[in-house]
N, C-alpha and C positions, 0 to 999 in steps of 0.2 A: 591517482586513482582514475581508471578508465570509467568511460562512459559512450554509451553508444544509443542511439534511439534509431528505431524503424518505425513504417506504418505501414497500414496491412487492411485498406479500405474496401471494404464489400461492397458497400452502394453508396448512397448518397447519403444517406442519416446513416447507415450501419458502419461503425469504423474500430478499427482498433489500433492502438499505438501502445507503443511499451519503451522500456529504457533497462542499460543492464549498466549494474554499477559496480566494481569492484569492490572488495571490503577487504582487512585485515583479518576481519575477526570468524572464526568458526562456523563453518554453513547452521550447524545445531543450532548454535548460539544464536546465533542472528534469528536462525527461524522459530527458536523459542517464546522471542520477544514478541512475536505476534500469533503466535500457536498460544501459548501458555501463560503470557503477563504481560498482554498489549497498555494495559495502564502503566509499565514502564515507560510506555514513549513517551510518555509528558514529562515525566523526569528526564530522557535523554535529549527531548526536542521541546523543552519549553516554549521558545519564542517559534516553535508551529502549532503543536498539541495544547494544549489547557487541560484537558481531562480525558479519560477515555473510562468508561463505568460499562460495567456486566449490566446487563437490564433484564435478564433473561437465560437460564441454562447456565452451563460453566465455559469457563475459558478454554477452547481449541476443543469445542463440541460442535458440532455439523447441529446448525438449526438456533442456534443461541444466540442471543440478539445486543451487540454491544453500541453504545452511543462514542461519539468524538466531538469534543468541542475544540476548534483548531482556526488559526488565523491563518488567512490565502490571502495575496493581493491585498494586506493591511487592515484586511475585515475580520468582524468574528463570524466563523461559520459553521454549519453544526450538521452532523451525519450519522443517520440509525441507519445499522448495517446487520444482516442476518449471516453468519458462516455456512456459506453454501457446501462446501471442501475440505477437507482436512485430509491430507496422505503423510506421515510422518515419513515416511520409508524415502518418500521426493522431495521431502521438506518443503510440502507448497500448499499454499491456506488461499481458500477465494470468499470473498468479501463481499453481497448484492446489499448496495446503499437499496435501502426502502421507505426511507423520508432522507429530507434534508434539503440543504439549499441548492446542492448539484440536479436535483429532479425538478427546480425550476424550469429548468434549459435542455436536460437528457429526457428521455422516457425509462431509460435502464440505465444501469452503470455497473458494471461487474470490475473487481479490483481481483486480481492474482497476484501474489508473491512465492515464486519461488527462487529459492535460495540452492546454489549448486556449488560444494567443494571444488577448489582447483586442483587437477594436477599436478601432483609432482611440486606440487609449492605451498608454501602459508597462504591463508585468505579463501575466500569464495568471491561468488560473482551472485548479486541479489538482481533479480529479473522482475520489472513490474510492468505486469500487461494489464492495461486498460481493455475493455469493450466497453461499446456504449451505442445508444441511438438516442441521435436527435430529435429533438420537437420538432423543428424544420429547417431548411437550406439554412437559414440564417443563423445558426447557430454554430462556432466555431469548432474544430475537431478539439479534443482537451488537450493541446501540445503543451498549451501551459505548465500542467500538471508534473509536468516529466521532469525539471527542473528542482520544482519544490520538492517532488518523491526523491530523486537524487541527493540533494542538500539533506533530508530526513535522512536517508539510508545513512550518509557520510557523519549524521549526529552522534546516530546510533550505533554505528562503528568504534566510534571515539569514544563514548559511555560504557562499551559494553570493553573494550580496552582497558581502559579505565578502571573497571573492578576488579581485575586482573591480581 
């Protein structure tokens, strides 16, 4: 499975970085899992996800407000995210954390997944763009992050494989 990351830095706190990960499994597929039954990823990515709960509206509603409780870096960490996006047509869902442990250290955090068919072959390629601004200088770009979203993608791959 390919994997590629760029960044795409505006200023100094304003940045964005992204990662595109290859998948086996059907662009639909994949994008339904966070369009339409994101509480699947804890089933697919246990040792990331713990839970993911509707708090608010329905699943793959523009405005709806879902919580994640997921381990980063060996911690438990926890994120209320509002669905800014939904295009089913592009298969791409965008996600603004609006609590959580990431707005310690961001001011913003915008998550985009879009998922695009390959060509001519089996699989898609799942696209995760970050945006985000910094508290200040000192605060790291989230390269981190790319890694872990990659390892998720490649869970969820295999799970949705899997039911196959």
């Amino acid at each position: 499975m390919a994997e590629t990351t760029k960044e795409m830095p505006k200023s100094s706190l304003w940045g964005e970085v992204e990662v595109e990960v290859d998948i086996k499994a059907p662009a639909a597929k994949f994008y339904h899992v966070y369009a339409g039954r994101p509480d699947h990823v804890a089933k697919a990515t246990s040792s990331k996800v713990q839970a993911c709960d509707l708090l608010e509206g329905e699943w793959g509603i523009v405005g709806s407000i879902v919580n994640w409780n997921y381990v980063y870096a060996g911690k438990a960490k926890v994120a209320k995210e509002r669905i800014e996006i939904v295009e089913p047509e592009k298969k791409l869902i965008k996600f603004r954390v609006i609590e959580g442990d990431v707005l310690a250290v961001y001011k913003s955090f915008l998550i985009t997944i879009r998922v695009t068919p390959k060509e001519g072959e089996v699989g898609s390629v799942v696209k995760w763009h970050l945006e985000y601004e910094k508290n200040d200088e000192n605060v790291p770009h989230p390269y981190n992050f790319l890694p872990f979203l990659a390892e998720m993608t490649k869970e969820i791959d295999e799970h949705l494989l899997s039911e196959e």
